[in-house]
C-alpha positions in Angstrom: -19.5 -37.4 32.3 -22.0 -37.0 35.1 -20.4 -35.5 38.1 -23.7 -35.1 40.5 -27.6 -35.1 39.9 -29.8 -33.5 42.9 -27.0 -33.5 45.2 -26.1 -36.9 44.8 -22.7 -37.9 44.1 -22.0 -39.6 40.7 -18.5 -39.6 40.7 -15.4 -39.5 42.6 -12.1 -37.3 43.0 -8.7 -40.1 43.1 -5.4 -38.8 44.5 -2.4 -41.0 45.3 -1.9 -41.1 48.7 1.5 -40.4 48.1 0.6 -36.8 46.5 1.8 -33.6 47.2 0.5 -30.8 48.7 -0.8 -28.9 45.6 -2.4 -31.8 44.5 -4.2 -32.3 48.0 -4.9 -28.4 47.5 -5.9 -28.7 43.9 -8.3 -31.9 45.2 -9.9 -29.7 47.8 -10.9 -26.8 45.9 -12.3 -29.0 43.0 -14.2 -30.4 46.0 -15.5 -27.2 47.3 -16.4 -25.6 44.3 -18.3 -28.9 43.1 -20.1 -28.4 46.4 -20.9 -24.7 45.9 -22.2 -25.6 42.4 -24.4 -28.8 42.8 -24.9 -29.4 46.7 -23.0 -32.2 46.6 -19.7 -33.0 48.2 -17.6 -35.6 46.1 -15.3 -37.7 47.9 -11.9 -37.5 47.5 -9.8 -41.0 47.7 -6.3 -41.7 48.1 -5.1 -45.0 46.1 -2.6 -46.6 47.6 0.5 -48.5 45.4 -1.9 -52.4 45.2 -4.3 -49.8 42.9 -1.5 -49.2 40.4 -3.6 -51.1 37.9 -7.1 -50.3 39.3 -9.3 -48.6 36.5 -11.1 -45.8 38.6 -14.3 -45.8 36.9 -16.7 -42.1 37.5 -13.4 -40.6 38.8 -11.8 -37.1 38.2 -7.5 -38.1 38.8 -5.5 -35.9 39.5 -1.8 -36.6 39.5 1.5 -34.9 38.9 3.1 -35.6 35.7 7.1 -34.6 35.3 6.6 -34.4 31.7 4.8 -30.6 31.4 6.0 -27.7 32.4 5.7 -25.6 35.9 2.8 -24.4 35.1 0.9 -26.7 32.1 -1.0 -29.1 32.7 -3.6 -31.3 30.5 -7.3 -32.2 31.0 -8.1 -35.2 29.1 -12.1 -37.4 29.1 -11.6 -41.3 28.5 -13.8 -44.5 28.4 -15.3 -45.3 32.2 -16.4 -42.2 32.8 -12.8 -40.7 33.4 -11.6 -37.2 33.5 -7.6 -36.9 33.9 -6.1 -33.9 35.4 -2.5 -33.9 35.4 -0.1 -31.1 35.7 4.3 -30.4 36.3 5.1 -28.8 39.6 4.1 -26.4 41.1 1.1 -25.1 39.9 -0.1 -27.0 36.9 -2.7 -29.6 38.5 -4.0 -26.7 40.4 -4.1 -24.4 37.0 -5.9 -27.4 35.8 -8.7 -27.4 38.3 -9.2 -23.9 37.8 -9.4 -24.3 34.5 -12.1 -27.1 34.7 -14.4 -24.8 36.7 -13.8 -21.9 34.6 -14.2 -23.4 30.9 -16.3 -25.9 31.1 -18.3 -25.3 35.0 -18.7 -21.4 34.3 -17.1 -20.0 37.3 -15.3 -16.6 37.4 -13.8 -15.0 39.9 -13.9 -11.2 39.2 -12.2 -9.6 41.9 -10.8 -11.3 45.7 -14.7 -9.9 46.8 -17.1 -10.7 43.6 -17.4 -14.1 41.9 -20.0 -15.8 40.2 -20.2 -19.8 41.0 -23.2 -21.2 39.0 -26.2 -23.4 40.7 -26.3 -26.5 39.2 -28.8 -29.4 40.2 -27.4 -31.7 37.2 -23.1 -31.2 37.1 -22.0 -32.9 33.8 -18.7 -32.4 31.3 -18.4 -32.7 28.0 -15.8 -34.5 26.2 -12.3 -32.4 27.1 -9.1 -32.8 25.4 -6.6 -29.8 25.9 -3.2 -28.9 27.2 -2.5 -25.7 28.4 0.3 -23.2 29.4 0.6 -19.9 30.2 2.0 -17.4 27.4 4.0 -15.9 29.8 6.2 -17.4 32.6 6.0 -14.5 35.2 2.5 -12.6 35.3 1.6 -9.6 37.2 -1.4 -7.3 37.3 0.1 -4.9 40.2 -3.1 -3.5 41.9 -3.9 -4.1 45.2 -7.0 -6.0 44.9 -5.4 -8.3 42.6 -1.9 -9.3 45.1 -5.2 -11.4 47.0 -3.6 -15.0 46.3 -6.4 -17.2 46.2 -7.9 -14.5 43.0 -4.5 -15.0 41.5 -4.0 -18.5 41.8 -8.0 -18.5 40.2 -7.2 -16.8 37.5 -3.9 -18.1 36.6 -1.1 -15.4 38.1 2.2 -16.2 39.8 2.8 -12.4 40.8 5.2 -11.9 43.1 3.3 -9.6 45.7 0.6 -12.6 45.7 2.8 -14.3 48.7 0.7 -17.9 47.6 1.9 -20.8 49.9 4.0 -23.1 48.9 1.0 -25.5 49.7 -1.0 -24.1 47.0 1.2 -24.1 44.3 3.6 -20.7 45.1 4.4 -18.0 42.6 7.6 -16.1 41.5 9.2 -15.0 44.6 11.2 -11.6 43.9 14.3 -10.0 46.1 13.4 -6.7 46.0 12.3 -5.9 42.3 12.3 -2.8 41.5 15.4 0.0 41.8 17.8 -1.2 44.0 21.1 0.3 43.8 20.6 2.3 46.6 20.0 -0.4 49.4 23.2 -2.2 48.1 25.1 0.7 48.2 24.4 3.9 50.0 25.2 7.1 50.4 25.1 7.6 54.2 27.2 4.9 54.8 30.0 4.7 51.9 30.1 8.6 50.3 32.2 10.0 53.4 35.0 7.8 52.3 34.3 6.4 49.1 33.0 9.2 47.2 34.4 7.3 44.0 31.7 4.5 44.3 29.0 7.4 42.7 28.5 8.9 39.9 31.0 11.8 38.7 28.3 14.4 36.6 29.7 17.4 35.6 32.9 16.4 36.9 31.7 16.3 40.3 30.6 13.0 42.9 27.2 13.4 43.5 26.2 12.3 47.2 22.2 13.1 46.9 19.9 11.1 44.5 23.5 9.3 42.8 23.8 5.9 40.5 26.8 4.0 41.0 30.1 4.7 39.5 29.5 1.4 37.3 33.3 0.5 36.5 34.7 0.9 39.3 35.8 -3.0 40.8 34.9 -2.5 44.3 31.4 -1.1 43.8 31.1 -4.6 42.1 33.0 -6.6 44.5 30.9 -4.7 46.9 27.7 -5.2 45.4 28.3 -9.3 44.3 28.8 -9.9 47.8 25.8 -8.4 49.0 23.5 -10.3 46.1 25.3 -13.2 47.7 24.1 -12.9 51.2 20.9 -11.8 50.2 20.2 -15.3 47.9 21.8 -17.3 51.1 19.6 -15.4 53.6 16.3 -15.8 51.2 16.5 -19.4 49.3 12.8 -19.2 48.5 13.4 -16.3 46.2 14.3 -17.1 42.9 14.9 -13.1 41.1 17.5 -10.2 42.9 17.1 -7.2 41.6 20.6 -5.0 40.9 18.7 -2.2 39.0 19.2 1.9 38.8 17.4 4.1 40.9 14.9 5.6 40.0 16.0 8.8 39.2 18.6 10.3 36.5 22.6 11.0 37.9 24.2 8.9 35.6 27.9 8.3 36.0 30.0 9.9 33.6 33.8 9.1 34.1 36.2 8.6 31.9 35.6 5.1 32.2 31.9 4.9 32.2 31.7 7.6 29.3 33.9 5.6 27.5 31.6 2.1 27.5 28.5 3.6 27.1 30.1 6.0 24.0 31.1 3.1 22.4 27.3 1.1 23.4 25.5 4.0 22.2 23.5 3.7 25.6 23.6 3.7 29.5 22.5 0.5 29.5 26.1 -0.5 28.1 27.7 0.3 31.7 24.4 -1.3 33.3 24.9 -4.6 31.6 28.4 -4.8 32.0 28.0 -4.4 35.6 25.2 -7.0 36.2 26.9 -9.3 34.1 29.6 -9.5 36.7 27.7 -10.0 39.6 25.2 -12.3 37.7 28.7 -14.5 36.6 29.6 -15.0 40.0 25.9 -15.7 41.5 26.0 -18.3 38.6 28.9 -20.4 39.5 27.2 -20.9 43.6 23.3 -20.7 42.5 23.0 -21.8 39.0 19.1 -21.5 40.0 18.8 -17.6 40.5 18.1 -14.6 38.3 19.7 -11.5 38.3 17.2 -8.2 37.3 17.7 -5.4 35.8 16.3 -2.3 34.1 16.0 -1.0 30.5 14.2 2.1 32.1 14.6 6.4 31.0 18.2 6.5 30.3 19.0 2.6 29.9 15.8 2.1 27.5 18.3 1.7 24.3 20.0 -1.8 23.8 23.8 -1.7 23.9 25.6 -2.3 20.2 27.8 -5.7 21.5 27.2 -6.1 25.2 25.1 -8.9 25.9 22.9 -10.1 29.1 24.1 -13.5 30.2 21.5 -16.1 30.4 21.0 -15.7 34.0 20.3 -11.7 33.5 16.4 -10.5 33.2 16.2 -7.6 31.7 13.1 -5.4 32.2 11.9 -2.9 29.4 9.8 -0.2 30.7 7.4 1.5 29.1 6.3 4.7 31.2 7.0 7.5 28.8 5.2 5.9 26.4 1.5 7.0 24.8 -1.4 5.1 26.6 -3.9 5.6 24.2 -3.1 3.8 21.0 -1.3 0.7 20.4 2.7 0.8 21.7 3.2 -1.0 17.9 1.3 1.6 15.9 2.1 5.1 17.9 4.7 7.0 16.1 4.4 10.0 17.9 8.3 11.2 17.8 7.8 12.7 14.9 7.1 9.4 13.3 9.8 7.4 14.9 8.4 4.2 16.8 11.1 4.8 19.9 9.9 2.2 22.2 9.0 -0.4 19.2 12.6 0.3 18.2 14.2 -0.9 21.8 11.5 -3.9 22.0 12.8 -5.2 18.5 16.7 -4.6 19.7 16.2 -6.1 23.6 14.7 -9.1 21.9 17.2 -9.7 19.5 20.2 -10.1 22.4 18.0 -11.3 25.4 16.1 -14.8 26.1 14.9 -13.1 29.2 13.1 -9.9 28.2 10.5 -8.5 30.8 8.0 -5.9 30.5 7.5 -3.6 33.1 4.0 -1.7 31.5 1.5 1.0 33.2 -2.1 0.8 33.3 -3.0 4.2 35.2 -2.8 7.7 35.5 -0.2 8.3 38.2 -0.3 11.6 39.5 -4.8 11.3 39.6 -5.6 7.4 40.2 -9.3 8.4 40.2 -9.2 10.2 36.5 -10.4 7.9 34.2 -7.7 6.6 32.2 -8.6 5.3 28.8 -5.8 2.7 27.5 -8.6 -0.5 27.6 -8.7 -0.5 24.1 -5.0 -1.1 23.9 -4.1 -3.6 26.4 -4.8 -6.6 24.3 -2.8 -5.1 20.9 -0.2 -4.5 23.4 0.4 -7.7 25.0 0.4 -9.7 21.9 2.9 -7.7 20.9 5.3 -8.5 23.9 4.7 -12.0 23.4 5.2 -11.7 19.4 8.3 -10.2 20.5 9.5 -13.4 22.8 9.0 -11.6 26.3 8.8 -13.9 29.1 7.3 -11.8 31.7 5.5 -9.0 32.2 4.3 -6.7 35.2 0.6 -4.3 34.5 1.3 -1.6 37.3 -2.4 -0.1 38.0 -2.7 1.3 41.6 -1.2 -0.4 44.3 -1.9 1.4 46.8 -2.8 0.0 50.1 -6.4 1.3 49.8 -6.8 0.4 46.0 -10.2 1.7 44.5 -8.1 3.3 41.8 -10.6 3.7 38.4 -11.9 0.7 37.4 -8.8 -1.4 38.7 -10.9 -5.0 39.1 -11.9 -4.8 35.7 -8.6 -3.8 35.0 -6.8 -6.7 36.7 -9.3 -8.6 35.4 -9.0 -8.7 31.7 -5.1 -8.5 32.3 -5.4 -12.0 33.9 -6.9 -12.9 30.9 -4.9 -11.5 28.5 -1.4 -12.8 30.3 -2.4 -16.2 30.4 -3.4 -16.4 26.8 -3.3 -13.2 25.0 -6.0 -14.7 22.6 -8.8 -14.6 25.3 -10.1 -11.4 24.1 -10.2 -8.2 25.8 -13.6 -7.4 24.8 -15.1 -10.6 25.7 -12.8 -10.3 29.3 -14.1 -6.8 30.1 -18.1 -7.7 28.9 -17.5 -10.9 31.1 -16.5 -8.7 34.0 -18.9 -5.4 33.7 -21.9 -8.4 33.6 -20.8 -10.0 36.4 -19.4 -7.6 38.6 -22.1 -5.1 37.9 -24.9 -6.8 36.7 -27.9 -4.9 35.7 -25.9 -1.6 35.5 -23.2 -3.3 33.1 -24.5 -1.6 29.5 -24.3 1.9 31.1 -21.2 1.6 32.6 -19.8 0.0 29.2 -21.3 3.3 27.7 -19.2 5.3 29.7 -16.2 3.8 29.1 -16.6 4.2 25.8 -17.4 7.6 25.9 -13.9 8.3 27.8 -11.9 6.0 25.1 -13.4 7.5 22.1 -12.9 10.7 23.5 -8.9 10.1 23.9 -8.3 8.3 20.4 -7.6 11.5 19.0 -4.8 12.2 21.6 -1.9 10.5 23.3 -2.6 10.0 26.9 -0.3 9.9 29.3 0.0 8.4 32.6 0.8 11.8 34.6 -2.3 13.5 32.5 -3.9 15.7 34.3 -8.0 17.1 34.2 -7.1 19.3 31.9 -6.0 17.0 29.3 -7.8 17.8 26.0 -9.6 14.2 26.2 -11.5 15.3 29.2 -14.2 17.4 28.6 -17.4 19.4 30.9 -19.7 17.4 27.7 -18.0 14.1 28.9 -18.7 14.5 32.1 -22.5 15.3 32.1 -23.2 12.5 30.0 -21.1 10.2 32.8 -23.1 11.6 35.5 -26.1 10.9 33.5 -25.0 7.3 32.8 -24.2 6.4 36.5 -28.0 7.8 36.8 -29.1 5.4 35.0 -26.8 2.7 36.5 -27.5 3.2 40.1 -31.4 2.6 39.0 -30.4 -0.4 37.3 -28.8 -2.3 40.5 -30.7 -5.5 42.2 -29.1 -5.4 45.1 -26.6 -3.1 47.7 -23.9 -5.1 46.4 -24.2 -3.7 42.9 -25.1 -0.5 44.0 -22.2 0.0 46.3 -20.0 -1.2 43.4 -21.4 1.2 41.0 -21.0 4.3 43.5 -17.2 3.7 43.7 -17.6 3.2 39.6 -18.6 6.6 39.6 -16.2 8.3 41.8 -13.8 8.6 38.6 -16.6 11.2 37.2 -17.5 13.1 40.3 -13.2 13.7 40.9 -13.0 14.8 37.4 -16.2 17.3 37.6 -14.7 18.6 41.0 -10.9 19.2 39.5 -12.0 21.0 37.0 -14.7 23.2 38.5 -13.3 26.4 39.4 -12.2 26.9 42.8 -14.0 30.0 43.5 -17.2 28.2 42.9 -19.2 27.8 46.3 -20.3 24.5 45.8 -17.0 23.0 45.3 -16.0 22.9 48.8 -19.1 21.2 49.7 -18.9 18.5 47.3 -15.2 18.4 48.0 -16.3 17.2 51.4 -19.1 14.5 50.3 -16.6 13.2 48.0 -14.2 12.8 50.6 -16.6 10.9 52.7 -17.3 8.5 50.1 -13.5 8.2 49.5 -12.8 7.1 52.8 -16.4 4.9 52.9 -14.3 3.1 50.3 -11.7 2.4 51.4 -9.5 4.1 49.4 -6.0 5.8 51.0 -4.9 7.7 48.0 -6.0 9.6 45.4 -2.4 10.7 44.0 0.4 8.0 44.0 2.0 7.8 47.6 0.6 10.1 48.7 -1.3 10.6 52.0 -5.3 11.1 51.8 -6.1 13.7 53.9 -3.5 16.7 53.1 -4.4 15.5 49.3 -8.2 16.5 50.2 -6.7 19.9 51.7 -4.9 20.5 48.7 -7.8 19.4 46.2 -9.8 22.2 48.2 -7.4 24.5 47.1 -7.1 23.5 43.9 -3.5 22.7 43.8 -3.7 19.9 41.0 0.1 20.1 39.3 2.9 17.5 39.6 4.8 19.2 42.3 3.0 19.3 44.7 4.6 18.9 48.6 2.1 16.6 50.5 3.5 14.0 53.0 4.2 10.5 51.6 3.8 7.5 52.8 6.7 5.9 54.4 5.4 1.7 54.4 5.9 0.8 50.7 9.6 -0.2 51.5 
């Protein structure tokens, strides 16, 4: 099918003139991108209801079609010259379109900054016949480069921190989804005279960093109504979160005990409790979701408590080795812990979630060698019936975190259709986003990854992690060498400098702090850090007294630097 020739239109884009406003979106962007490939802008025309039986010759339709999913949607080449693009509400025609210029137009769209959008004076498609849908029905790589929405809704994501416009298609609006407990119910407000609403440890109420006392009926009566008001003041949200906070505390009453003795796990109580508030949101807002966590304590399934249909419950992953395969890792002396809880959530819940982690918490700049597992691991949450699933890379405000686009990247990839290939996503994504310096840079990281299969890596490792070595680092600053003199343009350079901030934080961490020329490369590398963009280097934590204390060489978990106060 001949779409243009020399920036002459040989073809046409049909919409009903009754469509909605994703189609009319997913119209326009075919029509831009068309432009930005052949030169050529192709008219879009509405038909009206006398061209019910019209046969659009040269014509791309798009319509809505009740029939697929959400998010599916079908491309489909017939006689005339005809390419079909039809799709369910909301997102699928516009999936579609992306889909087309991905595939079969060779468009990518790297990071919100770096795309590539091919030159084409002849635009022409092959013979198409596929329906697609995603593997997953709620998609997040959480970094901050990748909440952009028009990268998201490019490469295929509905996350929730996207905010896409209705307009466009949308994504999974969220209440709040992470630990919660404590904005429902808090201690400044309720522990005066309701100390029995927190959790009794050691006998005792605890006021400071407390869970709820999980059986007790007016902490749920309490609680329900607040879900309530929350889904009547936010009807565009379709998930509230009612999970623990995030911290241990657990309550242990007579009561409690008693449930979670006879559950073999916290998450006996914690199921038990969101059931009843998720009953109740049921009977007013069939519609909504109720989250929770399976998280530290509440990681185990319960023996006969089981989430109602309306419950998502979110597995976490985050004491879990980041090195090797989560299937294949048997690193409590042999026991498969996490594969263990996987296999039992699954077997009582339609609504599993993963909540996973894809960098190195406590030094977002280390490099953090879990590429090689991302794509094992995925197909195995999706072997396992998991419906969702949330990457959580560095979302600071700044971003820049090590190697976070590429990161996002092949996640977007791999979440859509776990199939796609890590290797061919991040060798798609090291060629295009870095172009000529793309084999060194691939050399590096393989250096880091080989490097770490021996070990388990964790994601609050720290320099001195036996993967990290003063040998690995000479040969990265020798490959970034050769990177930097590999660039075409400022672009790639500029890209390639950041690339190669991972290496100059490690060298610096692990250079001893009576050295003399640490404090001046302390200071270079803080210039480039801020250059960049980039507002922190550990998670929350503010840049500047994180330099002061990197001067000093105060590199352990505890250490007291101001956080920042806007993530709530």
């Amino acid at each position: 099918m001949l779409i243009s020739e020399n920036g002459r239109s040989k073809c046409q884009i049909v919409i009903a003139n009754k469509a909605g406003r994703q189609v009319r979106y997913a119209a326009s962007q075919l029509q831009q991108f068309l432009f930005e490939i052949g030169s050529c802008r192709i008219p879009v025309i509405e038909a009206t209801a006398e061209d019910e039986n019209r046969v659009w010759e040269n014509s791309i339709i798009l319509f809505e079609d009740q029939n697929l999913g959400p998010e599916e949607f079908c491309l489909q080449t017939k006689d005339n010259n005809q390419l079909f693009i039809s799709g369910g509400l909301p997102r699928g025609v516009v999936y579609g379109v992306f889909t087309l210029l991905e595939d079969y137009l060779g468009c990518k769209w790297f990071s919100s900054r770096v795309s590539r959008i091919p030159k084409r004076e002849i635009i022409e498609l092959p013979a198409i016949s596929e329906r697609q849908k995603p593997a997953f029905e709620y998609r997040e790589p959480y970094m901050r480069d990748a909440f952009d929405p028009a990268w998201c809704l490019r490469n295929r994501m509905n996350s929730n921190k996207s905010f896409i416009p209705s307009d466009y298609g949308g994504h999974m609006r969220w209440y709040n989804f992470h630990h919660s407990f404590y904005q429902l119910i808090n201690e400044k407000d309720y522990f005066d005279e309701h100390p029995e609403y927190f959790s009794m440890v050691n006998g005792k109420r605890v006021r400071e960093r407390s869970q709820f006392c999980l059986t007790n009926p007016d902490v749920v009566r309490i609680c329900t109504e607040k879900v309530l008001e929350r889904i009547r003041e936010n009807p565009e949200c379709t998930v509230f979160s009612v999970g623990q906070n995030d911290w241990g505390n657990y309550c242990q009453c007579d009561n409690c005990k008693a449930i979670d003795e006879a559950e073999g796990s916290q998450s006996g109580t914690v199921i038990n409790f969101v059931n009843q508030i998720a009953e109740e949101v049921e009977k007013r807002y069939p519609d909504k979701l109720i989250h929770t966590f399976a998280y530290r304590y509440t990681r185990k399934a319960p023996r006969s408590v089981r989430p109602r249909r309306n419950v998502i419950v979110r597995l976490c992953t985050i004491e879990c080795c980041f090195s090797h395969p989560l299937e294949e890792c048997g690193e409590h002396n042999g026991d498969n812990l996490f594969l263990r809880d996987l296999k039992e959530w699954s077997a009582i819940t339609d609504r599993l979630y993963i909540w996973d982690y894809v960098t190195n918490f406590s030094h977002y700049l280390l490099p953090f060698p879990n590429l090689n597992v991302l794509e094992a691991n995925i197909k195995l949450f999706h072997r396992y019936g998991v419906k969702g699933v949330l990457e959580q890379g560095n979302f600071s405000f700044g971003g820049g975190g090590e190697m976070n686009e590429l990161r996002a990247y092949v996640l977007a990839k791999l979440l859509w259709n776990p199939d796609y290939g890590a290797r061919r996503a991040i060798d798609e994504f090291l060629d295009g986003y870095f172009g000529g310096a793309a084999q060194p840079i691939g050399e590096w990281l393989k250096l880091v990854h080989d490097a770490a299969a021996p070990y388990h890596a964790r994601i609050y490792d720290g320099p001195d992690a036996p993967y990290y070595s003063d040998e690995l680092i000479r040969k990265g600053f020798e490959l970034f060498d050769r990177a930097i003199n590999l660039v075409s343009n400022e672009e790639e350079r500029a890209r390639v400098e950041i690339a190669r901030l991972p290496v100059r934080y490690l060298a610096i961490c692990r250079m001893s702090p009576d050295d003399p020329a640490r404090s001046v490369l302390i200071d270079k590398f803080a210039d480039d850090v801020r250059a960049a963009g980039i507002t922190e280097l550990w998670e929350r934590k503010r840049l500047e007294p994180t330099i002061e204390y990197l001067k000093n060489n105060w590199l352990d978990r505890k250490r007291e630097i101001p956080r920042w106060s806007y993530y709530m």
